[in-house]
LOKOL-491251 format. One line per 2 residues: number of its first residue (from 1); their letters; for each residue y, x, z of N, C-alpha, C. Coordinates in pm, whole numbers. Layout:
<atoms>
NUM) A) Y:X:Z:Y:X:Z:Y:X:Z | ...
</atoms>
This chain:
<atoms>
1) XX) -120:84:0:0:0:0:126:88:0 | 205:86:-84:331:143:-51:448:56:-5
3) XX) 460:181:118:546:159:253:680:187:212 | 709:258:140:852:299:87:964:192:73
5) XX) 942:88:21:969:-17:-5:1032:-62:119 | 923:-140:206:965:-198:341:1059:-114:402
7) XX) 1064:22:425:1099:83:487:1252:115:446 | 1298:98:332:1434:101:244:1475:-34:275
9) XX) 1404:-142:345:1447:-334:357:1476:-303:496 | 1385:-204:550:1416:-212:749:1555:-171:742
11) XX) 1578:-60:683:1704:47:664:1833:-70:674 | 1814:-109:539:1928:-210:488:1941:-293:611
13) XX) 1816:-374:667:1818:-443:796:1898:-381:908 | 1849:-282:948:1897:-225:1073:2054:-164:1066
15) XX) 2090:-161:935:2215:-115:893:2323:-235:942 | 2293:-340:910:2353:-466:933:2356:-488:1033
17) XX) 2209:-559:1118:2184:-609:1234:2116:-515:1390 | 2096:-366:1335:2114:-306:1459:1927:-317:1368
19) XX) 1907:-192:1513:1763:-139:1558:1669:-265:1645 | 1737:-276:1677:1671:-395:1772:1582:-512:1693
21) XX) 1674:-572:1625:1636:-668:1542:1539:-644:1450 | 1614:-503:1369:1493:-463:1270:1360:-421:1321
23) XX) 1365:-383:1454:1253:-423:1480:1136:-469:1526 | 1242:-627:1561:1114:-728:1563:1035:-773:1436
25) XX) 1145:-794:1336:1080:-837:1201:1002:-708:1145 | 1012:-562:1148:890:-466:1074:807:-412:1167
27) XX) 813:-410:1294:716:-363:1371:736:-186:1339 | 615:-143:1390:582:-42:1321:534:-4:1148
29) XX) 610:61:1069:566:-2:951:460:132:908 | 435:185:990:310:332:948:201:259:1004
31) XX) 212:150:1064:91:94:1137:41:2:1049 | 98:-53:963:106:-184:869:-61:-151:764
33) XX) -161:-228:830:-285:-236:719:-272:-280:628 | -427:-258:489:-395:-342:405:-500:-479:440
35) XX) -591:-456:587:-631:-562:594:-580:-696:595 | -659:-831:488:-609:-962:465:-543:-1014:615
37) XX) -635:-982:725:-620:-1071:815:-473:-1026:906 | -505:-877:857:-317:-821:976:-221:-858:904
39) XX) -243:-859:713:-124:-906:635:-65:-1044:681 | -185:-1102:678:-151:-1273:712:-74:-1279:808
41) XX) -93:-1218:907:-15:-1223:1074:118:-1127:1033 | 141:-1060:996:310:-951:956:367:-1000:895
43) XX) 245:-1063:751:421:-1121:659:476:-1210:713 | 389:-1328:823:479:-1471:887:567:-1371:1000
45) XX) 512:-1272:1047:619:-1230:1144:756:-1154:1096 | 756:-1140:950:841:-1051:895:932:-1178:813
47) XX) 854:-1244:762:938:-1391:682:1035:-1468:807 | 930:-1507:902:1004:-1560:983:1087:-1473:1033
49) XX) 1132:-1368:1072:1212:-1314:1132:1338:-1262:1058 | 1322:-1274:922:1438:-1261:839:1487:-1408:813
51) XX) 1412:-1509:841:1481:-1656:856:1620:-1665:992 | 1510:-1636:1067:1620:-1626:1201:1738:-1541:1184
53) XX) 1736:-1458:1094:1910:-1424:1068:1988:-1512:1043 | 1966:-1590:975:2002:-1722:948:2115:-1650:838
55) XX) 2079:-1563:711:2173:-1496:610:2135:-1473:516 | 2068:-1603:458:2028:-1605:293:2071:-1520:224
57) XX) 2187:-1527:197:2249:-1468:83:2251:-1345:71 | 2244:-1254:197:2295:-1097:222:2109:-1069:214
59) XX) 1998:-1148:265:1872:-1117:274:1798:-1160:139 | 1876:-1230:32:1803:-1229:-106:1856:-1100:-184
61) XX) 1960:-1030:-128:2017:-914:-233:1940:-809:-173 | 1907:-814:-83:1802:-699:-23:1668:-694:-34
63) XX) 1608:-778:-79:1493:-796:-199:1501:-785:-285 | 1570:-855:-384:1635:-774:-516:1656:-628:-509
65) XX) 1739:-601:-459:1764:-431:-451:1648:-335:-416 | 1535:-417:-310:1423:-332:-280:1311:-290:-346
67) XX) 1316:-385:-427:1183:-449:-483:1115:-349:-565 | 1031:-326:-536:924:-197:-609:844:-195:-722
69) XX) 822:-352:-776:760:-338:-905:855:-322:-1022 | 803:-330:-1143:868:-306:-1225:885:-191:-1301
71) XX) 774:-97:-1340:767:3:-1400:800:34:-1524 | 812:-110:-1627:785:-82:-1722:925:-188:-1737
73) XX) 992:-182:-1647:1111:-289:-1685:1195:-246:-1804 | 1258:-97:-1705:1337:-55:-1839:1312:-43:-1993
75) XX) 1177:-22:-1982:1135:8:-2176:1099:-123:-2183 | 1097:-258:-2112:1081:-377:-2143:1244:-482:-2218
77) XX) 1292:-394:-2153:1471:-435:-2127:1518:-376:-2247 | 1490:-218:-2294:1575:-214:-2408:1488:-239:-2531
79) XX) 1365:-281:-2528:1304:-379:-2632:1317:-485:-2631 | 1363:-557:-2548:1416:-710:-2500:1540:-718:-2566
81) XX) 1652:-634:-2627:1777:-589:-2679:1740:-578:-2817 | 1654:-491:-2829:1624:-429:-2930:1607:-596:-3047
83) XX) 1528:-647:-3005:1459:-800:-3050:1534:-886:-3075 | 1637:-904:-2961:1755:-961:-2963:1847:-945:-3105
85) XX) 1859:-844:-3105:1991:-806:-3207:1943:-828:-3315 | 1781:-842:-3361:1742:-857:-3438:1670:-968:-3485
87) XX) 1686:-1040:-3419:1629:-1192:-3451:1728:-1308:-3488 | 1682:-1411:-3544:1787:-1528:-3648:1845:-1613:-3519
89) XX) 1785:-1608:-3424:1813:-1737:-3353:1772:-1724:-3195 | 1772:-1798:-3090:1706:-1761:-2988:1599:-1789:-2966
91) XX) 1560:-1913:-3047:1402:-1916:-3051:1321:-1791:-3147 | 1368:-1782:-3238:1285:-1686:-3277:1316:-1530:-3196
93) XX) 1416:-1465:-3128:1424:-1393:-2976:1296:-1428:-2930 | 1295:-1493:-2880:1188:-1614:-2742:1019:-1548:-2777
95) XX) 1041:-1616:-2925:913:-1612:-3007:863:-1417:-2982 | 946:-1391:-3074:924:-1239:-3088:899:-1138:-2961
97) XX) 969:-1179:-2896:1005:-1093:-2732:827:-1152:-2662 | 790:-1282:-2706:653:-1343:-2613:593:-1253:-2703
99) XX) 581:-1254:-2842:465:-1168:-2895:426:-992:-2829 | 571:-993:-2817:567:-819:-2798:512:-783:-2652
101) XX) 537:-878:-2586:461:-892:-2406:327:-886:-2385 | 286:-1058:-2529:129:-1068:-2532:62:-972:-2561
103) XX) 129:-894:-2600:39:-755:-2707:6:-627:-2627 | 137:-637:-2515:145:-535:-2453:64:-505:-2345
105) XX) 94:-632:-2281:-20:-693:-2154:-165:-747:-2198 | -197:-742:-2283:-343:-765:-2349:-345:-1005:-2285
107) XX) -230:-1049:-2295:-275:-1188:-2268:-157:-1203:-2082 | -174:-1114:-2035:-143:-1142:-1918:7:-1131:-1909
109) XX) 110:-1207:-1918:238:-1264:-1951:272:-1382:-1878 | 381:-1410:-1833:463:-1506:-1776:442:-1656:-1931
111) XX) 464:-1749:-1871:476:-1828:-1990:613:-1885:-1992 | 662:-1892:-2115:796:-1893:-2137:816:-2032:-2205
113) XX) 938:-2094:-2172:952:-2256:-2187:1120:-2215:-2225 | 1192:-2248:-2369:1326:-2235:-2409:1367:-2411:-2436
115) XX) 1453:-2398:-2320:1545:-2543:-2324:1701:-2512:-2361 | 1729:-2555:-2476:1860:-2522:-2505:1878:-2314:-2550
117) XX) 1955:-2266:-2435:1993:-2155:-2407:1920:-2105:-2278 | 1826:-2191:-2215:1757:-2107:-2089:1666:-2151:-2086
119) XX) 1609:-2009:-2065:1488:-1975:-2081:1459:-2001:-1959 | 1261:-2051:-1928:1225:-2046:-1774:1101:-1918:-1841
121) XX) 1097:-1866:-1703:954:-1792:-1729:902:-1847:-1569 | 794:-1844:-1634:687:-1946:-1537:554:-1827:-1526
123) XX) 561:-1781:-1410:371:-1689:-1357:291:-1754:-1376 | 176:-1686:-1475:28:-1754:-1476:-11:-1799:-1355
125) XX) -124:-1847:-1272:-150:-1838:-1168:-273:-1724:-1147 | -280:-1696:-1041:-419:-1575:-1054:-472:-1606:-931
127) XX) -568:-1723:-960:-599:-1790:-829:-777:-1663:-775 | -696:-1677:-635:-829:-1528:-608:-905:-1626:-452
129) XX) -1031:-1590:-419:-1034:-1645:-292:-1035:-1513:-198 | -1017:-1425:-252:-920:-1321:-120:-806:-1358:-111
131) XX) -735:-1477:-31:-611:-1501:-33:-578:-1580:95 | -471:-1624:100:-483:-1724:217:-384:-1848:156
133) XX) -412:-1974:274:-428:-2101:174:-268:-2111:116 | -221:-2077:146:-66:-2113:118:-6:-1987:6
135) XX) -112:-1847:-1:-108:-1770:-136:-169:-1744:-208 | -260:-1833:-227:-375:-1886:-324:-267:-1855:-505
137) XX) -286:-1784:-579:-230:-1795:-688:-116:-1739:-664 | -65:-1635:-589:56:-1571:-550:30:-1406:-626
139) XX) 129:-1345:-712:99:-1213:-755:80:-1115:-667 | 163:-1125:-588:208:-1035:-465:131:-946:-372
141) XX) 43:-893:-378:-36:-802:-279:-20:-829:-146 | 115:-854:-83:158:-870:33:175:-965:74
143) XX) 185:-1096:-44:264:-1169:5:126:-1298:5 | -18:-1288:-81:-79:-1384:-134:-179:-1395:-47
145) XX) -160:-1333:104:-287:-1353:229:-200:-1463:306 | -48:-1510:246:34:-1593:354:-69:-1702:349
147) XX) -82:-1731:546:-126:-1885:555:-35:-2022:557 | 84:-1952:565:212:-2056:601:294:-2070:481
149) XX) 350:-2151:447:457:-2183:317:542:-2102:405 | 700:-2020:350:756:-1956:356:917:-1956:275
151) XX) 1032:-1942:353:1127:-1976:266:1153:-1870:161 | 1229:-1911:67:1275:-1843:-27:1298:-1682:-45
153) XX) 1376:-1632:71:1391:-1562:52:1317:-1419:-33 | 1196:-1402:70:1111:-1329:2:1082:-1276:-182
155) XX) 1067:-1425:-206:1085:-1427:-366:1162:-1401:-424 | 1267:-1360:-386:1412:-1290:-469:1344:-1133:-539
157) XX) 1264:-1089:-488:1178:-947:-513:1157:-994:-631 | 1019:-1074:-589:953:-1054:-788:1024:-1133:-874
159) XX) 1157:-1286:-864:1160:-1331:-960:1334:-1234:-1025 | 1415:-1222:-906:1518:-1186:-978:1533:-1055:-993
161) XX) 1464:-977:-855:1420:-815:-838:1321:-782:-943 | 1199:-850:-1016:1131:-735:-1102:1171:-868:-1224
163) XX) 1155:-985:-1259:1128:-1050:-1345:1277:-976:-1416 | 1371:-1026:-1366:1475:-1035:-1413:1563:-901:-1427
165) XX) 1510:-796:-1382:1587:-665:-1433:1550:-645:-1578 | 1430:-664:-1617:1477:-662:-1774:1571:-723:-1864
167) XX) 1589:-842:-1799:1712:-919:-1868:1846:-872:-1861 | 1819:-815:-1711:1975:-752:-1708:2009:-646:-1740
169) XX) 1885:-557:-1806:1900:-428:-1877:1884:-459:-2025 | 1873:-560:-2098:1935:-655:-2211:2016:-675:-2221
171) XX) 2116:-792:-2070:2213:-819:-2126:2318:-795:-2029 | 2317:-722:-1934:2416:-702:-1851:2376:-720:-1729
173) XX) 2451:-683:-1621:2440:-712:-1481:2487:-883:-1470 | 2583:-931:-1585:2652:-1070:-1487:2546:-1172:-1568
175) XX) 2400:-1154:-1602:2356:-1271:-1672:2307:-1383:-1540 | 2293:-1477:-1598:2261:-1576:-1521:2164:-1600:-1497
177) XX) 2068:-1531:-1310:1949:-1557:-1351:1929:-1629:-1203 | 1849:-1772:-1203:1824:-1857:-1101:1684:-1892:-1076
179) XX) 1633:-1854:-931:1506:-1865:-862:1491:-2024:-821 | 1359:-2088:-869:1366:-2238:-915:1249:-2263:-802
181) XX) 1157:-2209:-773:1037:-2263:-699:913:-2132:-687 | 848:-2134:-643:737:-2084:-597:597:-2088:-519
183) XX) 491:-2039:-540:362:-2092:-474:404:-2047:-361 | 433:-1963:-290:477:-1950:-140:592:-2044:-33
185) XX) 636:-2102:-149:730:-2158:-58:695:-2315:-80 | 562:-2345:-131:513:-2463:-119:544:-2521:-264
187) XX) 572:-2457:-358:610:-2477:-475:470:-2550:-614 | 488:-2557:-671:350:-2582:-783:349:-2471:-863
189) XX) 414:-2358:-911:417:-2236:-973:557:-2161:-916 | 545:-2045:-997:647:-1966:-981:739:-1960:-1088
191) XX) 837:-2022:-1092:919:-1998:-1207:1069:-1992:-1142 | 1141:-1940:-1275:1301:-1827:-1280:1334:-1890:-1399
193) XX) 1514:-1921:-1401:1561:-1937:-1507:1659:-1839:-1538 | 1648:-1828:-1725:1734:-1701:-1732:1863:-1782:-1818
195) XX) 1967:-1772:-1776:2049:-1838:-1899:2122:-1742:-2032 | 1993:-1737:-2132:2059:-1642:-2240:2191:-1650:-2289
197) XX) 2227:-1536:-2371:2372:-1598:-2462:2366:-1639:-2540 | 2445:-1713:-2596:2416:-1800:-2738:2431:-1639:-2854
199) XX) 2324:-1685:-2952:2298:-1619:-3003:2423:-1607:-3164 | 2511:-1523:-3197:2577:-1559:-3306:2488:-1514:-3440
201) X) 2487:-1559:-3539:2412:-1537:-3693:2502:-1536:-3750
</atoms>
């Protein structure tokens, strides 16, 4: 499991709200297993305890900013541009950009739904029974042993922190990108909306 991560979220935490606080919500984080059953018990003690800040807004930019996946964002982002500049329309963008994913990922791709100018991308589900009941179909390594539904916050990581840095290495830092629902937070899938630019021809 990499700890690096958490440990750059305690930082940001304890920067704000003091030592104390940060750490009730990370505990010890060199102690942190990858067993299902200690995950299950840390992430509710770590979710819930970034609830009790009661500071949405300052605790979704610190998932975003932390967030560790995403390896392949950047060469996803300036082929995401690349496609762009070169396509008739935004559906055919849409079209072209899904082909170049399907191809890449051998099938395993977000599924993409274009209404108007925004785009949703919607997570397959990857339903595992190593999981727990409430992250049944959750991508997350960390996050898919949760037994408890869980607020939002968390999900700012994978939808606007990894989904959405390619978009914004497309089209800028100010694009418009909005976290819609999720299997963790009691949701029916995971989906993000991106609001493209209108495309000129």
């Amino acid at each position: 499991m990499n700890k690096k991560w958490i440990s750059k979220l305690a930082c940001d935490i304890e920067a704000k709200y003091g030592k104390k606080e940060s750490s009730k919500i990370f505990g010890n984080i060199d102690l942190i297993k990858s067993n299902p059953n200690y995950l299950s018990i840390w992430f509710d003690k770590f979710t819930s305890g970034m609830d009790k800040l009661n500071d949405k807004k300052y605790l979704r930019q610190m998932m975003i900013k932390n967030c560790p996946c995403g390896r392949g964002d950047l060469v996803n982002g300036k082929k995401m541009k690349e496609i762009y500049e070169k396509s008739y329309n935004i559906e055919d963008f849409v079209n072209s950009f899904y082909k170049y994913l399907h191809k890449k990922y051998n099938g395993d791709v977000d599924k993409m739904e274009l209404h108007g100018n925004v785009l949703y991308m919607i997570k397959p589900l990857k339903i595992s029974k190593n999981a727990g009941k409430c992250g049944k179909g959750c991508h997350c390594s960390l996050a898919k042993y949760t037994e408890k539904n869980v607020s939002d916050i968390f999900c700012y990581c994978c939808t606007i922190g990894h989904t959405g840095k390619m978009f914004k290495i497309a089209f800028g830092e100010n694009i418009k990108i909005e976290f819609i629902e999720s299997i963790i937070c009691g949701g029916k899938e995971c989906k993000m909306a991106i609001y493209l630019p209108e495309k000129k021809v």
